[in-house]
C-alpha positions in Angstrom: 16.4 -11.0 -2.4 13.3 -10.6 -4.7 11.4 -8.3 -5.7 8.2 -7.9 -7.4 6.4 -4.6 -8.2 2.4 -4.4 -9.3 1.2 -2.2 -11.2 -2.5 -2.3 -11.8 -3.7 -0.5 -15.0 -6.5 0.6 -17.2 -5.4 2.9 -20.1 -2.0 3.8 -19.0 0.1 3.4 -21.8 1.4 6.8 -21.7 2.4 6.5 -18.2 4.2 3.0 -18.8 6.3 4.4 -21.4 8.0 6.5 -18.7 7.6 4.3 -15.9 8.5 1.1 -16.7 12.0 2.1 -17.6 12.7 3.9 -14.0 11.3 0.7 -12.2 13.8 -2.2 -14.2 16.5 0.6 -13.9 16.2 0.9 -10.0 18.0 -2.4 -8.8 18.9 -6.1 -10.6 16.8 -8.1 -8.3 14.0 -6.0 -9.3 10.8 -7.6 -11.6 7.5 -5.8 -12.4 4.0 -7.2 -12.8 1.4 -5.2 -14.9 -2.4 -6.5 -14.0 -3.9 -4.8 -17.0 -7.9 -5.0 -17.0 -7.9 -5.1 -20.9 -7.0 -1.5 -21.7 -8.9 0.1 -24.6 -6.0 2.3 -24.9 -3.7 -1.1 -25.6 -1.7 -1.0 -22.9 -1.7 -4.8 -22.3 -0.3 -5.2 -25.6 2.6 -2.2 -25.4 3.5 -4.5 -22.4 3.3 -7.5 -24.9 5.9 -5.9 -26.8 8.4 -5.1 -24.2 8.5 -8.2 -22.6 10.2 -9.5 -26.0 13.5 -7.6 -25.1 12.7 -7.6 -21.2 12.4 -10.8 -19.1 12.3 -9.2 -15.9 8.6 -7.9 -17.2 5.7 -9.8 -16.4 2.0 -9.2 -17.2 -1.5 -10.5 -16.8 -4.4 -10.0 -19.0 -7.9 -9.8 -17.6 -10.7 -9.9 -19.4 -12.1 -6.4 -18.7 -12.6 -3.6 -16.0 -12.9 -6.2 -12.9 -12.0 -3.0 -10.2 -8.6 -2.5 -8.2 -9.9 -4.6 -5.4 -9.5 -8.1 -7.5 -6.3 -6.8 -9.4 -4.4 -6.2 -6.4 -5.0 -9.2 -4.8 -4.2 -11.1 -8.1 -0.9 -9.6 -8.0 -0.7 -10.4 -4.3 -1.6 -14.4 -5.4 0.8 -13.9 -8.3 3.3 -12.8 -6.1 3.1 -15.7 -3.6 3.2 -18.5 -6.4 6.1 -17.0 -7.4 7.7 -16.9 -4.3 9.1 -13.3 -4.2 10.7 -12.0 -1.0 8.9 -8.6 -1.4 6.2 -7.1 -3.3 6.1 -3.2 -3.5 2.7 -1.9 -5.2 2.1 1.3 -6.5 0.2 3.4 -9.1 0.9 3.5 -12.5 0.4 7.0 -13.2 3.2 8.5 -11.3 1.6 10.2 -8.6 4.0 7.3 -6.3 7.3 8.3 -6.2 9.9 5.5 -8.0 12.3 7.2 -5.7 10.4 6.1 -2.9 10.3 2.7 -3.3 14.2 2.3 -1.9 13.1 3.7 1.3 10.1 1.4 1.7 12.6 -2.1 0.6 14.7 -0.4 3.8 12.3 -0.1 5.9 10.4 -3.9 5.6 14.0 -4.9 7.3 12.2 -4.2 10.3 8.3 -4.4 9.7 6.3 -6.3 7.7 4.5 -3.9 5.6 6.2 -0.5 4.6 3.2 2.2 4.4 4.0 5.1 1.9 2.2 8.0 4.1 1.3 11.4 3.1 0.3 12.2 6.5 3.3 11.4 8.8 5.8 14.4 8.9 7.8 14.7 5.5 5.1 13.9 3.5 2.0 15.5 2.0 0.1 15.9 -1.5 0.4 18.3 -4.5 -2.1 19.8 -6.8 -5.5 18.6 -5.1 -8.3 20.7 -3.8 -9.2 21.5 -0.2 -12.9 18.9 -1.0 -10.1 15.9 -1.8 -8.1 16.7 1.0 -11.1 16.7 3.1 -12.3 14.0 1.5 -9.2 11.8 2.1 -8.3 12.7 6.1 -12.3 11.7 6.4 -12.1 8.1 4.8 -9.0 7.7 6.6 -10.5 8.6 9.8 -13.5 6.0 9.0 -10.8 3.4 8.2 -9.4 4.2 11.9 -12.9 4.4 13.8 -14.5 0.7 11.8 -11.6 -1.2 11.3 -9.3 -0.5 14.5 -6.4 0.7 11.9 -3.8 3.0 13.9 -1.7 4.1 10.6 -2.2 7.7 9.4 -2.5 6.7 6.1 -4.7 3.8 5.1 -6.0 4.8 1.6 -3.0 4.6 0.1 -2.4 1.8 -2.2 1.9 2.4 -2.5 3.0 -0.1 0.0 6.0 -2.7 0.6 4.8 -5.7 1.8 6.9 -8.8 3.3 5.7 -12.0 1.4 6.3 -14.2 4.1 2.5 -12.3 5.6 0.6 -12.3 2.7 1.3 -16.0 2.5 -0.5 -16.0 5.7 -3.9 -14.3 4.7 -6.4 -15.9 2.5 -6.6 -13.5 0.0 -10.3 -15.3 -1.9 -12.0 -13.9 1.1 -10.8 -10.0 0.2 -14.5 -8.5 -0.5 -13.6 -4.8 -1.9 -13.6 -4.7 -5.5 -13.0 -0.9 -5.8 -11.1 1.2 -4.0 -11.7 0.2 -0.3 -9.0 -2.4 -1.5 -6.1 -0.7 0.6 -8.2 -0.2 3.5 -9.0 -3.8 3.7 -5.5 -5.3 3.3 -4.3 -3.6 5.7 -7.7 -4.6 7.8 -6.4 -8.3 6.9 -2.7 -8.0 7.4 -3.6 -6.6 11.1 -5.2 -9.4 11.8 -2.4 -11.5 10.4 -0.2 -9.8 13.1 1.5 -7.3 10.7 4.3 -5.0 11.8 3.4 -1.4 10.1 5.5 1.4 9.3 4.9 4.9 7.4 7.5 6.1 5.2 6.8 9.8 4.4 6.5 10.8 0.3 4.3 13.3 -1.5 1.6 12.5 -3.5 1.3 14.1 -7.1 -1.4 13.8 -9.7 -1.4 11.9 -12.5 1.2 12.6 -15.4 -0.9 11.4 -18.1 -4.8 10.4 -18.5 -7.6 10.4 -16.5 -8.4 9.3 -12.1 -10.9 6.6 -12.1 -12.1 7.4 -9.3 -15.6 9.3 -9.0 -18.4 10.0 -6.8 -19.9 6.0 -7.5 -16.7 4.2 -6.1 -15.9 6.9 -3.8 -19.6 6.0 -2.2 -18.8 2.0 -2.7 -15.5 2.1 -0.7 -17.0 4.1 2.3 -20.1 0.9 2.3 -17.1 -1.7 1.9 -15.4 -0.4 5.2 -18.8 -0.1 6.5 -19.5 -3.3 6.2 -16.1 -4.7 7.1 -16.6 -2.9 9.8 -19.9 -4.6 11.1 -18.4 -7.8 10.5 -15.2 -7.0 12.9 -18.0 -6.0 15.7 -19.8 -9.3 15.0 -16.5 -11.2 15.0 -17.3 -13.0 11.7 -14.2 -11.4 10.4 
């Protein structure tokens, strides 16, 4: 078996140091993709530098900030011309688990995308506020009520997904660019017929650096699923 992990970054060369290790460590078959949006911070070229004594280390440099939306689903196209069996994807900034990650291989033995879910019994979140709590059970509830998800967690970008679907979705027609991306995919891998299962972790906050997200793309991922949303009613989607 393959594996690919994706790790999409924007000045997280603190968190690599650390993380990148755990992930090569975890398993032989194991290779990790960092889609780095041309880091001020250089951590596009601390990857450079490690890929000399690592081969199982991939990267790809973008030109500048393009949004999670697009760098996910270049690591999903990445993934698929190299013709991994699995792709796990997951934040760079530790708040995902690495020990997680064996539970969600397991579980895409009998689904086709393994959902990492703080809110399925056993899992939960650490250090955030009672507004971000309320904040995240209400975008997931929107995700639920526009886009005919059933998962309890859909904003949640730490998944294991089973190649062999996202082969099967045309991933150029993806419109979120920010972080509506997880809510989409799994939007697209639904219609693609997708077996889903949530395997319980707890969220943490960031080790090192700074959330990108703010009150501008928290506003642009409720219009994405919005207007995803309009589209599934008018069945142009």
């Amino acid at each position: 078996m393959s594996i690919l992990v994706t790790l999409c970054t924007y000045n997280e060369v603190e968190n690599l140091r650390e993380l990148l290790p755990l992930l090569l460590a975890l398993r032989p078959d194991l290779q990790v993709l960092v889609i780095d949006d041309n880091s001020p911070d250089g951590t596009g070229r601390f990857v450079d530098q490690l890929r000399l004594s690592e081969n199982r280390l991939h990267v790809l440099h973008r030109p500048g900030k393009l949004g999670l939306g697009t760098a996910m689903t270049a690591g999903f196209q990445y993934g698929i011309r190299q013709n991994y069996d699995l792709l796990v994807n997951m934040d760079a900034d530790f708040s995902h688990p690495v020990d997680t990650i064996p539970a969600l291989i397991a579980a895409c033995e009998h689904c086709d995308v393994a959902i990492a879910s703080r809110y399925v019994p056993g899992g939960g979140v650490l250090g955030w506020s009672f507004g971000r709590k309320v904040m995240s059970r209400l975008i997931n509830m929107w995700a639920r009520m526009l886009l005919g998800l059933t998962c309890r967690d859909n904003s949640g970008s730490f998944r294991c997904y089973r190649m062999d679907l996202l082969r099967r979705i045309d991933w150029s027609k993806a419109i979120a660019r920010g972080y509506a991306i997880p809510e989409e995919v799994l939007f697209r891998c639904r219609k693609a017929g997708a077996r889903m299962q949530e395997v319980p972790f707890y969220f943490d906050d960031r080790r090192y650096g700074v959330t990108k997200i703010n009150f501008r793309e928290s506003l642009s991922a409720v219009l994405t699923i919005l207007r995803l949303g309009l589209r599934r009613l008018l069945h142009s989607e």
